[in-house]
C-alpha positions, 0 to 999 in steps of 0.5 A: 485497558480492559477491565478485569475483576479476581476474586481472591476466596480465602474459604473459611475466614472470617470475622474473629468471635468473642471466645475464639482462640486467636489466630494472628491473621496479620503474621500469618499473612503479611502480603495480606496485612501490607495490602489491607492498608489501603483497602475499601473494608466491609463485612458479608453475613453469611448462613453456612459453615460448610463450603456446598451452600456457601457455594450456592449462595455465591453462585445463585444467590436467593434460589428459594426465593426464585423458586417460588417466583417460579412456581407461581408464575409459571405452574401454580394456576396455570399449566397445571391443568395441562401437565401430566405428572400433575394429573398423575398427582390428581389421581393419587390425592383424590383416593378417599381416606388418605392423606397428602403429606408436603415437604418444605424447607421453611426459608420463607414466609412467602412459601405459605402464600405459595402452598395455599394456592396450590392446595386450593386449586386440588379437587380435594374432599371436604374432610381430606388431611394435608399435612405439612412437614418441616425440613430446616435447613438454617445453618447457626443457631443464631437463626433461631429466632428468624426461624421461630417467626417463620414458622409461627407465620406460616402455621398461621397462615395455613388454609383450614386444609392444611396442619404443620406435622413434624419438624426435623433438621435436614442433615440430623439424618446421615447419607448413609441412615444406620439402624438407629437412625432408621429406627427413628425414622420409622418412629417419626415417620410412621408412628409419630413416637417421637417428641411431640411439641405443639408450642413449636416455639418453646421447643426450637428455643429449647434446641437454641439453649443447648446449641443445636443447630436447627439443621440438626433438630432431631424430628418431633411432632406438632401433632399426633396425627401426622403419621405416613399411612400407606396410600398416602401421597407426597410431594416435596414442595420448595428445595433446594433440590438436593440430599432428599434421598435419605428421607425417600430410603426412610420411608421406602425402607421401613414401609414393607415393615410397618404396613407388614403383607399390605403392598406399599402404594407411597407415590412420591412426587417433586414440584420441581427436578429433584437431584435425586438417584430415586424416580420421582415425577415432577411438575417442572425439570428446569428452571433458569436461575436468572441470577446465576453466574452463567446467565450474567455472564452471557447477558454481559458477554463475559467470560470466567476462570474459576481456579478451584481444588480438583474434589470440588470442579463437579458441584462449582460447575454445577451451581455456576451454570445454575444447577446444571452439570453442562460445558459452558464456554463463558465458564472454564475451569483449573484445578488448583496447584498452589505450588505452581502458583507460589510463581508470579510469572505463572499467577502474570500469565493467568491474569494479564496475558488470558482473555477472562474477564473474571477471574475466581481463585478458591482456596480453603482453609484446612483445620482438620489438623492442627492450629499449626498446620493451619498457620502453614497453610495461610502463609503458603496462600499469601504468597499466591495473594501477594503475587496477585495483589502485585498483578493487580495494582493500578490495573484491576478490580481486587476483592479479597473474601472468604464464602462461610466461616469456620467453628472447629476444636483442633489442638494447637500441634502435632506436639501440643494436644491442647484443644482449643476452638477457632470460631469465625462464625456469620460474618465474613471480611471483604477487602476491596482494591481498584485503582479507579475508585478513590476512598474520598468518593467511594464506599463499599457497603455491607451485604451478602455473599452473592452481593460480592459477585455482582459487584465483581461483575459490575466492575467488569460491565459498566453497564449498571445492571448489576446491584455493586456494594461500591456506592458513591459517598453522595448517594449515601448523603443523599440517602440520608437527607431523604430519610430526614425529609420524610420523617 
C-alpha cells in the first residue's frame, strides 16, 4: 500500500488560554472528539497570529536563519569584489560626510555576527557613521523578553563603526501611510523627533506592560543623531523580503519636503531580492530555501495537493516553492469548496484514487462575525475532518493541526451583542493518526510548525532524512540515561 500523509489545517485553532471565553471544541466538533481518542497528542509554538507568516513558517521553516547562512557563505567575503550592485554600493558609501543606514529584522543574534563582516570589508573612512535601524517583526507580546536580549546582544556586539539608531514596529505603519503616519514618519526618519530611549530595554518592557505587540512599536530613537540626510545610503540587510515598500514611500515621500530645492540623492540598496514594487538593486536575486516544500518534495521524488481557499493560491504557491511565483509539477493546487467536500465519495476520490503523496486541506476559521457563526462554521469543518478520518483509518498517516492561533473580540450573536474574547494564542494541538505506528512504541513530541511538515513527509519517505516529531519511546529512554550518565 503506498504511503500517504494529509494534513487536515484547521487555521486558528489552538490551545484555549486562561481568560479566554470557552468554545466547547469537543460539541462543535464531534467527528473531531471521537477521533482524538486515539490519537498521538502534542503541542507546536507558533509566532504568528495571522495566516501570511504562519505560512511562511510551515512552508519554509527558519528563512532568517538560512538567509544569513547564505550571506556568509556565498556574498560576504567572497563575490562581493566581483558583483556590480556592489561596487555600486562602494561608491555610494565612500562619499565624504555621509551616512550608511542599515535595516535589519533583529530575529537573531546571529545577524550581528553577519553585518560585522560586511562592514569590516567596506573601504570605509575612519570617522564614517553606520547606523543600524531596527524593524521588529515579533508577533506576541510574549516575545518581548527574547527580544530584549537580542537586541542588547547585538548592540554590544556592534564593531566601533556601527550605533543602533531607531527602532520601530514592522506593521505600526499601514500599506497605505495616511498623513498622519507620514508625519511621523518624517518626524523619525528625518528629525529624529520622536521618543528617544537609550536604555531600549526599559522602553520595549514598557510597550509589554501595555500589550503592544513588538510589531506594532511606534519608532523611537536610541539616539539623536540617526537621522536620514540626504546623500546618505541604505541597505536593507536580512528579510523576509516583503512589505518594505511603506518605509521606501516614507522616505522617498518626505525627502523633497525636508531637504527643500536640494536634489534628493537616497540610493536604496537590498543584500537580497527584495518583493518590492520600487527599484532597488541587490547583491543576490535568488536564493534555494533548501528546507522549502518544493525542494523536499523533488529530493523525495513526491508529489503534493494543497486544497486551500481561492484568495490565498498566490502567497501558498509562493511561499511553497521557496519564494517563488513558478508552475511546479510536484505542487498542484485546488481551490477549496467546502460544500463539495461535505461529500465522502468526493474527499475518497481526493485520496485514494489521486496519485499525491501529501495531501494539505486549509481551512480557516472565520471570527470576523459572531461566536455563533464561528460555531457554524466548526461544525460544517467536521463533517469534511470526519470524512477524511474515515478515509484514512488503517490506511494513512493523519495529522490533524492548525498553523497560528487566534485573539479576537466578537459578540456571542447576531441577537446577542455581548463582547466577549477568544484567545488561542502560542500554542497550537497537533492530533496524530497511523495505523503503523503503535502508542506502546511511539511518541510524538513537541515542535514547531515546520516541525509538523517534516514529519508528514517523513511518514511518506522512509528514507530518515526528514527530522519526525514521532520518536520511538526507547530513543527517549535512551536519551534520558545518557543525560544521567554525563551528569
Amino acid at each position: 500500500m503506498d504511503n500517504k500523509s494529509i494534513i487536515f489545517l484547521i487555521n486558528g485553532l489552538g490551545v484555549e488560554k486562561a481568560g479566554s471565553y470557552s468554545i466547547s471544541i469537543d460539541q462543535c466538533m464531534p467527528k473531531l472528539a471521537r477521533t482524538k481518542e486515539t490519537s498521538f497528542f502534542t503541542t507546536a509554538v507558533i509566532n504568528s497570529l495571522e495566516y501570511r507568516t504562519a505560512y511562511q513558517q510551515f512552508y519554509l521553516g527558519d528563512t532568517n536563519t538560512m538567509e544569513l547562512k547564505y550571506l556568509k557563505e556565498h556574498i560576504i567575503n567572497s563575490e562581493l569584489n566581483s558583483n556590480p550592485t556592489y561596487q555600486s554600493f562602494v561608491g555610494s558609501i565612500s562619499i565624504p560626510n555621509t551616512k550608511l543606514h542599515v535595516f535589519v529584522e533583529p530575529t537573531s543574534d546571529k545577524v550581528v555576527d553577519e553585518i560585522n563582516d560586511l562592514v569590516n570589508t567596506l573601504p570605509l573612512e575612519n570617522n564614517k557613521q553606520v547606523f543600524l535601524h531596527l524593524l521588529l517583526t515579533q508577533q506576541t507580546i510574549n516575545e518581548y523578553q527574547k527580544l530584549i536580549n537580542t537586541i542588547n546582544y547585538i548592540k554590544y556586539h556592534l564593531n566601533s563603526h556601527i550605533t543602533v539608531g531607531f527602532i520601530v514596529g514592522k506593521e505600526y505603519f499601514s500599506k497605505e501611510m495616511n498623513k498622519d503616519e507620514m508625519d511621523y514618519a518624517k518626524k523619525l526618519f528625518f528629525y529624529c523627533s520622536a521618543e528617544r530611549w537609550s536604555e531600549t530595554d526599559k522602553k520595549l518592557l514598557s510597550l509589554k506592560e501595555n500589550n503592544v505587540r513588538p510589531c506594532e512599536v511606534p519608532g523611537f530613537c536610541a539616539l539623536n543623531t540617526c537621522n536620514i540626510v540626504n546623500g546618505d545610503t541604505i541597505l536593507f540587510f536580512n528579510t523576509n523580503r516583503t512589505d518594505y515598500d511603506k518605509f521606501i514611500q516614507a522616505i522617498y515621500s518626505n525627502a523633497p519636503s525636508v531637504y527643500g530645492d536640494a536634489a534628493v540623492t537616497l540610493p536604496i540598496y537590498s543584500m537580497i531580492h527584495l518583493d518590492t514594487k520600487y527599484t532597488v538593486p541587490c547583491f543576490s536575486e535568488n536564493i534555494v530555501y533548501e528546507s522549502s516544500l518544493s525542494n523536499q518534495l523533488e529530493k523525495i521524488k513526491k508529489k503534493c495537493l494543497i486544497i486551500t481557499q481561492e484568495e490565498n493560491l498566490q502567497l501558498v504557491n509562493f511561499l511553497a516553492n521557496g519564494l517563488n511565483y513558478v508552475n511546479n509539477p510536484y505542487i498542484q493546487f485546488l481551490k477549496l469548496d467546502i460544500a463539495s467536500l461535505q461529500d465522502i465519495n468526493q474527499i475518497q476520490s481526493i485520496i485514494d484514487k489521486s496519485g499525491y503523496d501529501l495531501i494539505i486541506f486549509d481551512f480557516h476559521m472565520d471570527v470576523s462575525k459572531t461566536i455563533n457563526d464561528l460555531k457554524q462554521q466548526l461544525e460544517q469543518i467536521d463533517v469534511v475532518l470526519g470524512h477524511v478520518a474515515d478515509t484514512c483509518v488503517n490506511k494513512y498517516s493523519l495529522f490533524i493541526t492548525s498553523l497560528y492561533g487566534v485573539k479576537k473580540t466578537l459578540p456571542l450573536a447576531s441577537y446577542n451583542a455581548e463582547m466577549v474574547t477568544i484567545d488561542y494564542e502560542m500554542q497550537i494541538p497537533i492530533f496524530f493518526f497511523d495505523y503503523r505506528y503503535l502508542r506502546s512504541k511511539y511518541i510524538l513530541f513537541p515542535g514547531e510548525t515546520n516541525d509538523i511538515l517534516n514529519t508528514a513527509l517523513a511518514c511518506i519517505s522512509n528514507n530518515g532524512e526528514f527530522d519526525s516529531l514521532i520518536k520511538e519511546r526507547g530513543f527517549f529512554n535512551n536519551l534520558f540515561k545518557l543525560f544521567k550518565k554525563n551528569k
